[in-house]
C-alpha positions as CSV (number, residue, x, y, z in Angstrom):
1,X,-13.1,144.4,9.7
2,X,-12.0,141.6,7.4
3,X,-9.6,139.9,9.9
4,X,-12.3,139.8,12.4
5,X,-14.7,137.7,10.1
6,X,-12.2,135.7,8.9
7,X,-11.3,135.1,12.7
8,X,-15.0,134.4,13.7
9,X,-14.7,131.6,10.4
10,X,-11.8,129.8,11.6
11,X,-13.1,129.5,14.8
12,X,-16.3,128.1,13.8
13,X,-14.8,125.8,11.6
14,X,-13.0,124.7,14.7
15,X,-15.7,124.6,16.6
16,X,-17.4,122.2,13.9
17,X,-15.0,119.8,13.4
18,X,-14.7,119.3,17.9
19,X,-18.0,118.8,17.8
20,X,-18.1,116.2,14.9
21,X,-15.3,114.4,16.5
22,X,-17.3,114.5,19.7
23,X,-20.3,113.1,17.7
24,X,-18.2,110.1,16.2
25,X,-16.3,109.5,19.2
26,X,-19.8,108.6,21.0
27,X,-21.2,106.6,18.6
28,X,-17.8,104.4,18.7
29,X,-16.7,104.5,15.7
30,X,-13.3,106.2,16.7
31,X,-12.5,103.6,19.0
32,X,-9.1,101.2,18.4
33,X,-9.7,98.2,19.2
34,X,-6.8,96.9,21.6
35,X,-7.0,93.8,23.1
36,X,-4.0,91.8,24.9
37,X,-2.3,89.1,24.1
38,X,-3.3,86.6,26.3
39,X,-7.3,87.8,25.3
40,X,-6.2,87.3,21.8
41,X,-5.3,83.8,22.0
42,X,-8.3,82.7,24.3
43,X,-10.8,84.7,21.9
44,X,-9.2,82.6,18.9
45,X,-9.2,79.5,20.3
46,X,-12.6,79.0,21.4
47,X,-14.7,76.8,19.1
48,X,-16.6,78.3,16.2
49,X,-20.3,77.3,15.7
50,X,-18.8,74.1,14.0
51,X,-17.7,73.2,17.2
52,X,-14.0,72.7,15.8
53,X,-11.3,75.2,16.7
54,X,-9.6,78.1,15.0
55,X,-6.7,77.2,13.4
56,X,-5.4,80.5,11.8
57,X,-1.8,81.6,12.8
58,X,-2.6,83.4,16.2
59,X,-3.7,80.2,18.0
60,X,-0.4,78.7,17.0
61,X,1.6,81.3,18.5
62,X,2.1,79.8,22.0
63,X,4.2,76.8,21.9
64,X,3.7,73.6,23.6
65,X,4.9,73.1,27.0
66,X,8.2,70.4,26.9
67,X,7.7,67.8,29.4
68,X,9.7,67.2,32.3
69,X,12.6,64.9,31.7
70,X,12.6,61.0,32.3
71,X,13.8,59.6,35.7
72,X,16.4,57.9,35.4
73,X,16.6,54.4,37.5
74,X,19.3,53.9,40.3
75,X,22.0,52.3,38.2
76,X,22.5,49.6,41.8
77,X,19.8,47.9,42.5
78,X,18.5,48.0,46.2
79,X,19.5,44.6,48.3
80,X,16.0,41.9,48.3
81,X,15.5,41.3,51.6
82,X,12.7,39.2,53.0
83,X,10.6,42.1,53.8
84,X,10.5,43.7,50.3
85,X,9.9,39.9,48.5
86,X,7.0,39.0,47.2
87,X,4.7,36.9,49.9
88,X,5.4,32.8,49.8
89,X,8.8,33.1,48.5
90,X,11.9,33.0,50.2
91,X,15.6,34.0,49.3
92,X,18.3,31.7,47.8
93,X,19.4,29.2,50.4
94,X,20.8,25.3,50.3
95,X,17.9,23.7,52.8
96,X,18.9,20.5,54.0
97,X,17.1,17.0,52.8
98,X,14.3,16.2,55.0
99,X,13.9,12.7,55.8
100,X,12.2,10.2,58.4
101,X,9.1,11.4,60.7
102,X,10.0,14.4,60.5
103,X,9.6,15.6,57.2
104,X,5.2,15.2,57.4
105,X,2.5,15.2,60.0
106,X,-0.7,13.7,58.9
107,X,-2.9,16.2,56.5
108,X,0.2,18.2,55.6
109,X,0.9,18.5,51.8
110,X,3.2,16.2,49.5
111,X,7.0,17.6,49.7
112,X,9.5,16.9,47.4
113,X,13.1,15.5,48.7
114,X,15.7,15.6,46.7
115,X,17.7,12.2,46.0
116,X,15.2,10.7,47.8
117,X,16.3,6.8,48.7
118,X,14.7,3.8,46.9
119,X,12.5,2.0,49.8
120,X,14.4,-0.5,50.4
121,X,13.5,-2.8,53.5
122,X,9.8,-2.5,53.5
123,X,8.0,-4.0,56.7
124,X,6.0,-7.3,56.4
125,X,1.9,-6.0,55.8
126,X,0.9,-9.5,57.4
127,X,2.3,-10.7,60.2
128,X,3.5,-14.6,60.5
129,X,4.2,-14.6,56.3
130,X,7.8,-15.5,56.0
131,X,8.9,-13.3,52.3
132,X,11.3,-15.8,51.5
133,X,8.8,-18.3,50.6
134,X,6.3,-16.3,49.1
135,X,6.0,-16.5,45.0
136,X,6.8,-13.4,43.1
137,X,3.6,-12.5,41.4
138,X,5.3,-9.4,39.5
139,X,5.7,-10.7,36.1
140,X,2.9,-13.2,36.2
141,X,-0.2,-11.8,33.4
142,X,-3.1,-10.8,35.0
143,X,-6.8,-10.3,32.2
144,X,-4.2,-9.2,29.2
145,X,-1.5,-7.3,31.5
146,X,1.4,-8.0,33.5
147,X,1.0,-8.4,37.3
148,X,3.2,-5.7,38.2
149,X,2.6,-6.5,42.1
150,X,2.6,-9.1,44.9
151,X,-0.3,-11.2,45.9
152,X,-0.2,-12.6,49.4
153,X,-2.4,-15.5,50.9
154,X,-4.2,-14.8,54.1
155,X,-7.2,-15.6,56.1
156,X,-10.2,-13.1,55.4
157,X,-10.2,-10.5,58.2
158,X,-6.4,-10.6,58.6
159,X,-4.8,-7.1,59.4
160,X,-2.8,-5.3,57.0
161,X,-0.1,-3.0,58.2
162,X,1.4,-0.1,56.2
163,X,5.3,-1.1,54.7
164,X,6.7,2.4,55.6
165,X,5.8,5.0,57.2
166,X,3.9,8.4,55.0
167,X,0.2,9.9,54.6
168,X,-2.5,8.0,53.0
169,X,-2.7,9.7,50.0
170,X,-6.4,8.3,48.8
171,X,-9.2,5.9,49.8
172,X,-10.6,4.4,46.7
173,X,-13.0,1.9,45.2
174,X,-12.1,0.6,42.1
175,X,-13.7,-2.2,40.3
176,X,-10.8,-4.4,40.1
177,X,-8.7,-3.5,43.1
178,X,-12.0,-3.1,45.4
179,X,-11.6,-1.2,48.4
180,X,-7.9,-0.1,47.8
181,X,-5.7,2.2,50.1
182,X,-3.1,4.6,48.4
183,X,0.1,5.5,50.6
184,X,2.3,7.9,49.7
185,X,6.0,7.3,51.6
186,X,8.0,10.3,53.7
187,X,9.6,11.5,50.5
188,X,6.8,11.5,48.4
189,X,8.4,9.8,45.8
190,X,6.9,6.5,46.3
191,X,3.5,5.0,46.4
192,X,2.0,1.8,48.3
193,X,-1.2,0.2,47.1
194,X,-3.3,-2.6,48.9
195,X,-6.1,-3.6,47.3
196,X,-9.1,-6.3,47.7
197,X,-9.5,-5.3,51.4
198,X,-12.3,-6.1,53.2
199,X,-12.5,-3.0,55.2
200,X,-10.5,-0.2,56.5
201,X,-10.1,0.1,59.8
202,X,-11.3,2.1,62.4
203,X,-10.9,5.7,61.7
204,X,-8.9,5.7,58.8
205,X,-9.2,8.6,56.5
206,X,-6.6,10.4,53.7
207,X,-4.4,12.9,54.8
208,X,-3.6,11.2,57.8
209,X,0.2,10.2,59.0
210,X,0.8,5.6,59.0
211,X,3.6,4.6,60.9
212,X,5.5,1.6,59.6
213,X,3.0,-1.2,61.3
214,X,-0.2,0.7,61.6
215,X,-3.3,-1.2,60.6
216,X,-4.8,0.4,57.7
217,X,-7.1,-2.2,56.6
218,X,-7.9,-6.0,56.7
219,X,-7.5,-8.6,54.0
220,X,-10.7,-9.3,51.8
221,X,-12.1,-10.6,47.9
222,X,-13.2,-7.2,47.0
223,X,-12.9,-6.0,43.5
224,X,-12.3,-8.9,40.8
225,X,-10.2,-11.1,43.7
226,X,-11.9,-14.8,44.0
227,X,-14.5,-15.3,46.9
228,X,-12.6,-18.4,47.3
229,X,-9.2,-16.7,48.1
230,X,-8.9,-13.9,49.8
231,X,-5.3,-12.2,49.1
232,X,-4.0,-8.8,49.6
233,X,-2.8,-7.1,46.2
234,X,0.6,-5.4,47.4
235,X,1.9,-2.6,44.5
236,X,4.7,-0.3,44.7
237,X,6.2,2.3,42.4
238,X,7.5,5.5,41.9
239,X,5.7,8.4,41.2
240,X,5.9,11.1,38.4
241,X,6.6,15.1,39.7
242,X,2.8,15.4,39.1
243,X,2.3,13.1,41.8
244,X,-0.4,11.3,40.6
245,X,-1.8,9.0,43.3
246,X,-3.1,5.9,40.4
247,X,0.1,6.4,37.8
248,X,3.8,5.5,38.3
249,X,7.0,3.6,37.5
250,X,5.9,0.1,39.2
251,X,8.6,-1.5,41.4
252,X,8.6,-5.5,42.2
253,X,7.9,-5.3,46.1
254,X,9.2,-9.0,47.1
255,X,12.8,-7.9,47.2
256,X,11.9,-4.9,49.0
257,X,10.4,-7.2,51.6
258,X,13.2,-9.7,51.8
């Protein structure tokens, strides 16, 4: 009789505690919470209400990707060919002086020649003026400065022919030289200037190519010449690497002439 109640005990006591397990276990208390590792860092990175990020130990477990190693450059360089250059320029090479006709048609731009030839024998700009007896003007003062060109005697309305050949290089009106005429020579390291002309002539504008005898112009008094003697004003000189149509080295043109 006593074993039996204290059978029908135990197993009520049994019966208790299942149910009281059941009881917690529903109410989730029991439950371990388990969450995997890649959970765990995601949950403890995301911003806080601060909007800043968690920096406690866990989101500092996964270390920083290292990044890929540099390239390294070919140690030869690849052979510059035309095709890979960079557009206007043009590989190393020994070009040969250009010279003569050749070397500019009328509008083209100014080139460079190296060891380019004084201009020596210059052509007559008025026809039926013998240079040996003309009077070198070059030194002579002119209103506080030197000369520094040729004046030569002529009728009003005689023609004036370009010295060498090269492109007119500017038509200008100045208040001293009047209508004036700037010529640049093949080379483009000299300059012509004729000055106190009457008019151009016919069709004459800059950029365009003077053979050596052209007419360019016509003898007149512009500028600060004398209505009483109508001259042409004959300069020559050398120009700078600028190029500068009104500056240069000025050369005495009556030995060029003769």
């Amino acid at each position: 009789m006593r074993g039996r109640v204290i059978a029908s005990f135990a197993l009520g006591f049994a019966v208790g505690v299942l149910l009281l397990g059941a009881g917690l276990w529903s109410s989730g208390k029991l439950q371990t919470s388990v969450t995997p590792p890649w959970l765990q860092h995601q949950q403890t990175v995301a911003p806080q209400s601060g909007g800043l990020p968690d920096t406690s130990t866990s989101a500092q477990l996964q270390p920083a990707p290292e990044p890929p190693p540099p390239i390294q450059p070919p140690t030869t360089a690849p052979a510059t060919t035309a095709s890979t250059m960079a557009p206007g320029t043009m590989p190393p090479t020994t070009m040969p002086a250009t010279t003569g006709s050749a070397s500019r048609a009328a509008g083209d731009a100014d080139r460079s020649v190296v060891d380019a030839p004084t201009p020596m024998h210059l052509g007559m700009p008025l026809d039926g003026i013998n240079p040996e007896k003309l009077n070198d003007t070059f030194h002579e003062g002119r209103h506080g400065h030197v000369h520094e060109a040729l004046d030569i005697l002529a009728p009003k309305g005689t023609p004036v022919k370009a010295v060498a050949e090269g492109n007119v290089a500017k038509l200008f009106t100045s208040k001293d030289g009047g209508l004036t005429v700037y010529q640049f020579d093949n080379s483009g390291k000299f300059c012509f200037y004729y000055a106190h002309l009457d008019h151009y002539a016919p069709g004459l504008k800059e950029g365009m190519l003077l053979r050596k005898g052209d007419v360019l112009g016509f003898v007149g008094t512009t500028g600060d010449a004398p209505p009483s003697t109508p001259h042409l004003h004959l300069a020559v000189f050398k120009l700078g690497p600028e190029k500068q149509w009104w500056k240069g080295d000025a050369i005495d043109p009556l030995p060029l002439l003769k």
